[in-house]
C-alpha positions as a Markdown table, in Angstrom:
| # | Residue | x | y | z |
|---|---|---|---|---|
| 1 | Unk | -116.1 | -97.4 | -44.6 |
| 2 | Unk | -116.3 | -96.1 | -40.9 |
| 3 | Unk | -119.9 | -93.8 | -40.4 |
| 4 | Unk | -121.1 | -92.0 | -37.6 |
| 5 | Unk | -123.8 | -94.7 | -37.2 |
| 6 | Unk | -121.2 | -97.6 | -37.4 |
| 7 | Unk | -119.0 | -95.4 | -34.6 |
| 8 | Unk | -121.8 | -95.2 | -32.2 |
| 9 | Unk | -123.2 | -98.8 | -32.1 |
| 10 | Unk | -119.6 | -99.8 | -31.6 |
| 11 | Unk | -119.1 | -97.6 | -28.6 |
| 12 | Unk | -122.4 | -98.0 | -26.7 |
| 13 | Unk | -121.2 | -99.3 | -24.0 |
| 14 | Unk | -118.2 | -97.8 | -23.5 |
| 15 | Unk | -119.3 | -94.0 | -24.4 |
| 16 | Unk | -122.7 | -94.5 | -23.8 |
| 17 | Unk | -123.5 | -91.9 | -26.8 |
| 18 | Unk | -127.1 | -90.7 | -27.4 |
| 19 | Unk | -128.6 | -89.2 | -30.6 |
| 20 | Unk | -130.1 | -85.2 | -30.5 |
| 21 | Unk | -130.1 | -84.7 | -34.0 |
| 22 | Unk | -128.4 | -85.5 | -37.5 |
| 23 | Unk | -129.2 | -89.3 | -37.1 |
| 24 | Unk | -131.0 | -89.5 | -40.8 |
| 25 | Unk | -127.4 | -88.0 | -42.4 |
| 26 | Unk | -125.3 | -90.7 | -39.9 |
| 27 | Unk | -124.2 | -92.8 | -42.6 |
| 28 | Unk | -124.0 | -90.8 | -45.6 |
| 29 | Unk | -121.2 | -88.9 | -43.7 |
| 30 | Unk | -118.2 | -91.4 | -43.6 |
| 31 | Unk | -115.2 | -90.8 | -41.3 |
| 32 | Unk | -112.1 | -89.7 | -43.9 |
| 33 | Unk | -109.9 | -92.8 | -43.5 |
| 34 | Unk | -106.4 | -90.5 | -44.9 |
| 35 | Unk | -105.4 | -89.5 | -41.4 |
| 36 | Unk | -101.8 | -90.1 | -39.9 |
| 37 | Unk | -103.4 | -90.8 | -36.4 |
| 38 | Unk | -106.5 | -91.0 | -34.9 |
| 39 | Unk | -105.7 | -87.5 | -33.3 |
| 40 | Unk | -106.4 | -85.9 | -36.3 |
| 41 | Unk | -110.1 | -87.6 | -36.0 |
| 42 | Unk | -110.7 | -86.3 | -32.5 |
| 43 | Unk | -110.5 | -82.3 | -31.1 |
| 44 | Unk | -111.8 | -79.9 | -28.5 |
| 45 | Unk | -113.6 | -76.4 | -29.6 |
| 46 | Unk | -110.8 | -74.5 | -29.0 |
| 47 | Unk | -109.2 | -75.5 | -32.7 |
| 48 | Unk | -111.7 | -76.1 | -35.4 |
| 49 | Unk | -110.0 | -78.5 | -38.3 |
| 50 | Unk | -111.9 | -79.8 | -41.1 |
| 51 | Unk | -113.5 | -83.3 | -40.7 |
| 52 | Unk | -112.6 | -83.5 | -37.2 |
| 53 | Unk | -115.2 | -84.7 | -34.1 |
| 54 | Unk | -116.0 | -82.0 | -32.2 |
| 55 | Unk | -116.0 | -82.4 | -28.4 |
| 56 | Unk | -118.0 | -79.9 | -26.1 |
| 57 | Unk | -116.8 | -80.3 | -22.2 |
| 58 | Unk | -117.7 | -78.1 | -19.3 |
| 59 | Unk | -114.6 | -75.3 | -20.4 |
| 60 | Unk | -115.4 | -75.2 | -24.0 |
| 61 | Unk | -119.3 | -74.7 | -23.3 |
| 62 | Unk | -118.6 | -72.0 | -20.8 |
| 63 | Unk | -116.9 | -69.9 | -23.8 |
| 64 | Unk | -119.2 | -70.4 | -26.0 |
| 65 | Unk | -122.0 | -69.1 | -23.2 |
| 66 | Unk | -119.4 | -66.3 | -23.0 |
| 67 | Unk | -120.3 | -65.3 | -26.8 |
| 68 | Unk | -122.4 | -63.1 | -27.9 |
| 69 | Unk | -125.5 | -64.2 | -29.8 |
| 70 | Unk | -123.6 | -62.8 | -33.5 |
| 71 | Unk | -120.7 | -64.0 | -32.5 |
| 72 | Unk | -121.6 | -67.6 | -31.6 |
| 73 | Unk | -124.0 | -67.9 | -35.0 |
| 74 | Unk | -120.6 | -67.4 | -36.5 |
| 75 | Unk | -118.6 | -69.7 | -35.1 |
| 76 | Unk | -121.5 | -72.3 | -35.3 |
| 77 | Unk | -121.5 | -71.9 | -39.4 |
| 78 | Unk | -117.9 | -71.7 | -39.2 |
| 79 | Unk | -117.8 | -75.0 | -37.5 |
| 80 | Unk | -120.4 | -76.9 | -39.7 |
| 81 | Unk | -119.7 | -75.4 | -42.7 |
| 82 | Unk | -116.0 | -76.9 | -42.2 |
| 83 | Unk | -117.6 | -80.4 | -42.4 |
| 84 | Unk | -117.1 | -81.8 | -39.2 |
| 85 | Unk | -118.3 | -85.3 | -39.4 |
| 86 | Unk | -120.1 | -85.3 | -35.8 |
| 87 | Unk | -120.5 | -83.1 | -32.3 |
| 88 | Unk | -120.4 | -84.6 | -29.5 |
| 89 | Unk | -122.0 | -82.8 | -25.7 |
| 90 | Unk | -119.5 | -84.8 | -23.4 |
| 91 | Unk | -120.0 | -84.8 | -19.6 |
| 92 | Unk | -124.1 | -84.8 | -19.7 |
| 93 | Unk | -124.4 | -81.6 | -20.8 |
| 94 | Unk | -127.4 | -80.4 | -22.6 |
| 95 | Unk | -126.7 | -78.8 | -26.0 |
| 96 | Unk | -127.3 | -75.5 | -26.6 |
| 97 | Unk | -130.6 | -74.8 | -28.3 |
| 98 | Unk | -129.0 | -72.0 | -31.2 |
| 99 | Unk | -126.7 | -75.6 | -31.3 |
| 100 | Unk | -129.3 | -78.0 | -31.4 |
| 101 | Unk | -131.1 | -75.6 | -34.1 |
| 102 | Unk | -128.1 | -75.4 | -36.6 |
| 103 | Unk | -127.5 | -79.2 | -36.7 |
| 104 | Unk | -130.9 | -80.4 | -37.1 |
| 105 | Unk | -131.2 | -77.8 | -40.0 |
| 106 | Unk | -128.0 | -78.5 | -41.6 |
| 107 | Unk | -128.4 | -82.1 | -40.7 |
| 108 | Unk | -125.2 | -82.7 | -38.7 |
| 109 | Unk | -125.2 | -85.5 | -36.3 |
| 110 | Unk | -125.2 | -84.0 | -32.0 |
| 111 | Unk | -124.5 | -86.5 | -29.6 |
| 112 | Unk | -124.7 | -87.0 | -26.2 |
| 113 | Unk | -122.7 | -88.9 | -23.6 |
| 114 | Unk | -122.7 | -88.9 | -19.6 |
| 115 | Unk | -119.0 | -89.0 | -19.5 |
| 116 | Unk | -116.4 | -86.3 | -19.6 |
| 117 | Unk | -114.2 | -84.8 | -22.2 |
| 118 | Unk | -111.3 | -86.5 | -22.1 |
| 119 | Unk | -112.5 | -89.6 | -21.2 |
| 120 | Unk | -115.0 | -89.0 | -24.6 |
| 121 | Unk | -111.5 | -88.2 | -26.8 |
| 122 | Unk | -109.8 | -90.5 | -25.1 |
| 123 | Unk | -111.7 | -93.5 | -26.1 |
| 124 | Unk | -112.3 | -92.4 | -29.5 |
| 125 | Unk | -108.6 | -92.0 | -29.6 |
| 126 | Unk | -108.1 | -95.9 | -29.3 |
| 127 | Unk | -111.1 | -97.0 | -31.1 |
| 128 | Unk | -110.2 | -95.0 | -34.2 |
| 129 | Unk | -106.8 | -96.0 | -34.0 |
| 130 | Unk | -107.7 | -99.3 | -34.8 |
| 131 | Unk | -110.3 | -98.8 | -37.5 |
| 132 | Unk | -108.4 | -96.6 | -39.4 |
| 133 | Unk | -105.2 | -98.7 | -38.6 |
| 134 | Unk | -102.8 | -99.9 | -42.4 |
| 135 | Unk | -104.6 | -103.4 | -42.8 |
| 136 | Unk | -103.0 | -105.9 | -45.2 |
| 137 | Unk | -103.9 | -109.8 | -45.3 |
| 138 | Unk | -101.3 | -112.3 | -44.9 |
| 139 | Unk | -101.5 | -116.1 | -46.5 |
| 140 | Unk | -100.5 | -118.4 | -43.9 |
| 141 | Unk | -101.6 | -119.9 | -39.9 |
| 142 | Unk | -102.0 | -117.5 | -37.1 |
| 143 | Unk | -101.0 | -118.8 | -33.9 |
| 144 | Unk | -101.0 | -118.3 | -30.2 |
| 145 | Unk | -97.9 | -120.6 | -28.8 |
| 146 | Unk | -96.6 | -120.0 | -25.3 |
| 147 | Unk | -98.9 | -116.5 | -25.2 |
| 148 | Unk | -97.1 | -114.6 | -28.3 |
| 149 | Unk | -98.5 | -114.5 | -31.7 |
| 150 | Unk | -96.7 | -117.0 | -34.1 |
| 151 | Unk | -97.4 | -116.5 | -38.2 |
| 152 | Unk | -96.6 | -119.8 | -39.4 |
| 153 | Unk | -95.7 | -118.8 | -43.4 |
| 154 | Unk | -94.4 | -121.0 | -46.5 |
| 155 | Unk | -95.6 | -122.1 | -50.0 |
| 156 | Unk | -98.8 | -124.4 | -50.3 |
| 157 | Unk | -98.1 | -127.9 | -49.6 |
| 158 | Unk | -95.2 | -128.3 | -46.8 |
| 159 | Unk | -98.0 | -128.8 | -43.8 |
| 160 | Unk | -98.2 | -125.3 | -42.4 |
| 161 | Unk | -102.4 | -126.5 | -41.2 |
| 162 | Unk | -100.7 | -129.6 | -39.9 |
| 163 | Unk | -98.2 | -128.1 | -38.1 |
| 164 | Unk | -101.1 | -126.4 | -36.3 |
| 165 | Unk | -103.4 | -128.7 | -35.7 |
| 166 | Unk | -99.9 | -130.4 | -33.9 |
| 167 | Unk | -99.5 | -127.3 | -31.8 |
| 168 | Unk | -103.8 | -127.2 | -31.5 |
| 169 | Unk | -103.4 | -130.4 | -29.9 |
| 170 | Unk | -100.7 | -129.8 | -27.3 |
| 171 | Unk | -102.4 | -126.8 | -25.9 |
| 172 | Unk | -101.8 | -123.8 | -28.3 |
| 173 | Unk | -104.7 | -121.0 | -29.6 |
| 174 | Unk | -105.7 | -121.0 | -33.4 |
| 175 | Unk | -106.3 | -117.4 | -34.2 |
| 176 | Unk | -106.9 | -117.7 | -38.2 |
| 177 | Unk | -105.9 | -119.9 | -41.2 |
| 178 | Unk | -105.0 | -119.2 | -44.2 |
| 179 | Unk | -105.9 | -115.5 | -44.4 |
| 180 | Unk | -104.7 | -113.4 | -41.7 |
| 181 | Unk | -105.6 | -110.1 | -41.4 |
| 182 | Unk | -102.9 | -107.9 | -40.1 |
| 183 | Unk | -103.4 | -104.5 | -38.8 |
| 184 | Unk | -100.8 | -101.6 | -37.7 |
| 185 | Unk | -103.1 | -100.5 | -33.9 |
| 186 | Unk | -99.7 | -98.6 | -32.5 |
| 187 | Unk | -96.3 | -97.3 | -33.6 |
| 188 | Unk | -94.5 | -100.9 | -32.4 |
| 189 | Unk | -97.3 | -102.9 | -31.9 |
| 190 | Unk | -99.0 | -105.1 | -35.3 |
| 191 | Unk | -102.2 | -107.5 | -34.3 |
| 192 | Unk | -103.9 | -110.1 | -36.2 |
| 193 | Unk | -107.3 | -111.6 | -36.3 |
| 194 | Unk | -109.2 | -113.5 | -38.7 |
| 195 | Unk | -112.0 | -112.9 | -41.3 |
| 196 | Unk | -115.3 | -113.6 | -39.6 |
| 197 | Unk | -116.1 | -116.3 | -42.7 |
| 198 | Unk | -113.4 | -118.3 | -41.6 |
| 199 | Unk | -113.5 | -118.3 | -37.7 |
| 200 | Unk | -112.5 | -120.8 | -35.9 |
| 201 | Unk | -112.0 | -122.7 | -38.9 |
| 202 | Unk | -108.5 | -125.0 | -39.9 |
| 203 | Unk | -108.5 | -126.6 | -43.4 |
| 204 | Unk | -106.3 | -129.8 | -43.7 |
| 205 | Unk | -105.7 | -131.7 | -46.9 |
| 206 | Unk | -107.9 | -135.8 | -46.5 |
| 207 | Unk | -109.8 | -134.4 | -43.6 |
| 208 | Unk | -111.4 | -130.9 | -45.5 |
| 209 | Unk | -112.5 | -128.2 | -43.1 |
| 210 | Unk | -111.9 | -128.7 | -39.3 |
| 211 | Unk | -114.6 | -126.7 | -36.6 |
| 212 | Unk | -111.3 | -126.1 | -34.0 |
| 213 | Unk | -113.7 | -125.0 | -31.2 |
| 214 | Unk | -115.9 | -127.4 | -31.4 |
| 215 | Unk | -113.4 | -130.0 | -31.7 |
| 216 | Unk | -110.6 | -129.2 | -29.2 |
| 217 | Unk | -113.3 | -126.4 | -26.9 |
| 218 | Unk | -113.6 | -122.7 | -26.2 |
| 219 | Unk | -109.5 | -122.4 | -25.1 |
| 220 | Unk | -108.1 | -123.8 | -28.6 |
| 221 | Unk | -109.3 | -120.5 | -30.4 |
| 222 | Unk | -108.0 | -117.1 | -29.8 |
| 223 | Unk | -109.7 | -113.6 | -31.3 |
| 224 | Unk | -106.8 | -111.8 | -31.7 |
| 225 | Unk | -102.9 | -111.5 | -31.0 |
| 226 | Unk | -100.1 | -109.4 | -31.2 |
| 227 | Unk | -97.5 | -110.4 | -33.7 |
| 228 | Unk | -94.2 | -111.1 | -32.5 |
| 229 | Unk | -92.5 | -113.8 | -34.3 |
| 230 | Unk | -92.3 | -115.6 | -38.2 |
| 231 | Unk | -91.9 | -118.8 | -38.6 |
| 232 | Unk | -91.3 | -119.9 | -42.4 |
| 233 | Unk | -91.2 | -123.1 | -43.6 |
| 234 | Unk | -88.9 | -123.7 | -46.9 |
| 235 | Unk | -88.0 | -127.2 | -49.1 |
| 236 | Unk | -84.7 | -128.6 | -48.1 |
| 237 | Unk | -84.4 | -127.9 | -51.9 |
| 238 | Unk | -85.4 | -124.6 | -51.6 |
| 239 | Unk | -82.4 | -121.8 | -51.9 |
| 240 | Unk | -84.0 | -120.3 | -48.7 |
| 241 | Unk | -82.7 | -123.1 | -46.8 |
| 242 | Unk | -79.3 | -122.3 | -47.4 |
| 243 | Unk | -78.7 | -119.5 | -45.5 |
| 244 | Unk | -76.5 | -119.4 | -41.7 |
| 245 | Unk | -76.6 | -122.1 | -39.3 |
| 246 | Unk | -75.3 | -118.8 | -36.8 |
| 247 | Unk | -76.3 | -116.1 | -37.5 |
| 248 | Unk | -74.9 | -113.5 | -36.0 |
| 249 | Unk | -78.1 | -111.0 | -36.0 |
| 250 | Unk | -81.6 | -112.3 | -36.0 |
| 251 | Unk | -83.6 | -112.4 | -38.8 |
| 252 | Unk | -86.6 | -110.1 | -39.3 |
| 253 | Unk | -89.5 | -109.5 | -42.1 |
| 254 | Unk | -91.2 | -106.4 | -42.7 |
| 255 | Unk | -94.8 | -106.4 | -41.6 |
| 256 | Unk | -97.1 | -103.1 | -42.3 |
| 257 | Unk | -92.9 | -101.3 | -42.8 |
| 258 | Unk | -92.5 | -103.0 | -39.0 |
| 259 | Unk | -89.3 | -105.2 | -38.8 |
| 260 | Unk | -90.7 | -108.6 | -36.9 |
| 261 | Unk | -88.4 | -111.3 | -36.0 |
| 262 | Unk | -88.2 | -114.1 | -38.1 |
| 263 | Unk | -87.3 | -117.6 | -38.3 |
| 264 | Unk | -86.6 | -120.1 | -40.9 |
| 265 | Unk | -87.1 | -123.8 | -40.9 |
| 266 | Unk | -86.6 | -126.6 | -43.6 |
| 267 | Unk | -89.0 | -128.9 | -43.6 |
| 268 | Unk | -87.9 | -132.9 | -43.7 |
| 269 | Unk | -88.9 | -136.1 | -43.0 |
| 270 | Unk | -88.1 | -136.9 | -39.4 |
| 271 | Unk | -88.1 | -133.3 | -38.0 |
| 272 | Unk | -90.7 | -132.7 | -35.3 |
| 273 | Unk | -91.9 | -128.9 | -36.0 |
| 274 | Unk | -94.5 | -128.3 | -33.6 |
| 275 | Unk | -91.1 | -128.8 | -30.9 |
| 276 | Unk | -89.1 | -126.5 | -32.9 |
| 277 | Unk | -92.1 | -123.8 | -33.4 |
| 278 | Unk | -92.2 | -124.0 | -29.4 |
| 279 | Unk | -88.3 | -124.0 | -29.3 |
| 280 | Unk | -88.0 | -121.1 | -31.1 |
| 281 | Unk | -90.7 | -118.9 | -29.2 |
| 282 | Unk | -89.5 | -120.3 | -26.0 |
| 283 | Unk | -85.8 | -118.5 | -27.3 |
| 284 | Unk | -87.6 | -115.5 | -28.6 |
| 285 | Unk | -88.7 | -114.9 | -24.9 |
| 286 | Unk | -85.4 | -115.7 | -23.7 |
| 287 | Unk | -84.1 | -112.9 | -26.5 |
| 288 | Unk | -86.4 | -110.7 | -25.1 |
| 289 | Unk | -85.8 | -110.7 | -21.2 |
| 290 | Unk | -82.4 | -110.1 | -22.2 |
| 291 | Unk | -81.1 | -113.5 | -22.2 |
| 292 | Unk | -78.5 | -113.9 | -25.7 |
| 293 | Unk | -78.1 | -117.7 | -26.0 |
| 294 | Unk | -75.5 | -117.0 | -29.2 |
| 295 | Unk | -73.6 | -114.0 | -27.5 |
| 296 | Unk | -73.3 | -115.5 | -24.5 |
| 297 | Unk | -71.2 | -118.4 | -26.6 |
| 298 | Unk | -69.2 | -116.1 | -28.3 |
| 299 | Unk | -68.4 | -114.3 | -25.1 |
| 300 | Unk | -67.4 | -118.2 | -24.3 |
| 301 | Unk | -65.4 | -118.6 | -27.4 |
| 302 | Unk | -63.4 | -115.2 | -26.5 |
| 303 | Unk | -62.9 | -116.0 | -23.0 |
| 304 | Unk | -61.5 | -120.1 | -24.4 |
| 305 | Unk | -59.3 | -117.9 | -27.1 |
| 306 | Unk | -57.8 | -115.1 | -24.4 |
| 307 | Unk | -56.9 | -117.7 | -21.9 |
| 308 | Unk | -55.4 | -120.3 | -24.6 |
| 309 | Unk | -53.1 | -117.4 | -25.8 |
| 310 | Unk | -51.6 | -116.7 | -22.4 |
């Protein structure tokens, strides 16, 4: 549950907000988390919407000076009787004092902050976006290999924790085990991290629970990454091994309803799978500078077909 209180200890230092009044009501007034968009969280004075933050800039406190004295008490219980969650006096402005009067009696949190307007929307803007982001938690190893986010995926028991610790060891970033925790921050865009009980931490089967940073340093552990590719692990006995050596389109699993590239490799005695893992991100890049490694053979098989028939 995201409060007023929680919002402005999180954004300190970036919006530098300041209490005036409505701090004992803070968190009894919870941000509604059944928005489409953080827009809908986030508005100037010009359009009042229910259970929206309330920005007041240079041009909206001009108007409301423009009021008079009947008019503006009106808009004022208008505006908190439509239970906006917070106000906020953006560019170092000083609130007015009818303003100042109706929140602390109606107990509605005023805020302060030195910078302007739309700087103030703007960075609530992001920050809500990603605490009111679709969050769903994924079993399996969250990876940074080669700079893009790998989720290493499978049923218990085929060495998904080994086949990090592998990539750990030549150079790669551990981001979580076991539980990742998925969120949707943008339209395209899908970023995991990892539950703060299990930071840092790997679990392998002999050896129990592994302290990665401590063993391998600070540059073996990563906060967060973007997701870009799947990488699932299946029994050569398993009937998702049998699917097409080429493939003519690449396969993808939905993540929070976002199609993510995926790819699919039976495990076996004798196969090296922290090389493949870095094979197949190493072609994922190449896929996505442009670069078609199984087009550019079937342009090659055309080309060997055209000029054998004439």
């Amino acid at each position: 549950m995201l409060t007023i209180e929680k919002l402005v200890d999180e954004n300190t230092d970036k919006i530098s907000l300041s209490w005036l009044a409505g701090r004992s009501n803070a968190n009894r007034s919870p941000l509604p988390d059944t928005c489409l968009a953080a827009a809908d969280l986030v508005g100037h004075l010009n359009l009042i919407h229910p259970s929206r933050i309330q920005v007041f800039g240079h041009e909206e406190l001009a108007f409301y000076a423009r009021l008079e004295a009947r008019r503006r008490a009106h808009h004022l219980d208008e505006l908190l009787a439509s239970g906006v969650p917070a106000i906020i006096m953006a560019d170092g402005l000083a609130a007015p004092a009818d303003l100042l009067e109706h929140c602390v009696q109606r107990n509605v949190p005023l805020l302060a902050s030195p910078r302007s307007a739309a700087q103030v929307i703007d960075l609530l803007r992001i920050y809500l976006a990603k605490k009111l982001a679709p969050v769903t938690t994924v079993h399996g190893v969250f990876m940074d290999v080669l700079g893009m986010g790998v989720l290493i995926s499978g049923e218990s028991g085929l060495g998904k924790s080994e086949l990090a610790l592998e990539l750990i060891s030549r150079g790669h970033g551990l981001v979580a085990d076991d539980a990742v925790e998925f969120s949707r921050i943008a339209p395209n865009l899908i970023e995991g991290r990892c539950p703060p009980l299990l930071q840092n931490m790997l679990e392998v089967r002999g050896l129990g629970l592994l302290d990665i940073r401590a063993i391998f340093g600070e540059t073996s552990v990563r906060r967060k990454m973007k997701l870009k590719i799947i990488v699932h692990l299946v029994r050569t006995t398993s009937p998702e091994a049998n699917f097409e050596r080429l493939p003519l389109q690449a396969m993808t699993q939905d993540v929070l309803a976002l199609p993510i590239r995926k790819v699919v490799l039976p495990v076996a005695a004798g196969r090296n799978l922290a090389v493949l893992v870095e094979a197949a991100v190493r072609n994922a890049i190449l896929q996505l500078r442009g670069i078609d490694t199984m087009t550019e053979f079937m342009e090659r098989q055309m080309d060997a077909i055209q000029n054998g028939e004439g």
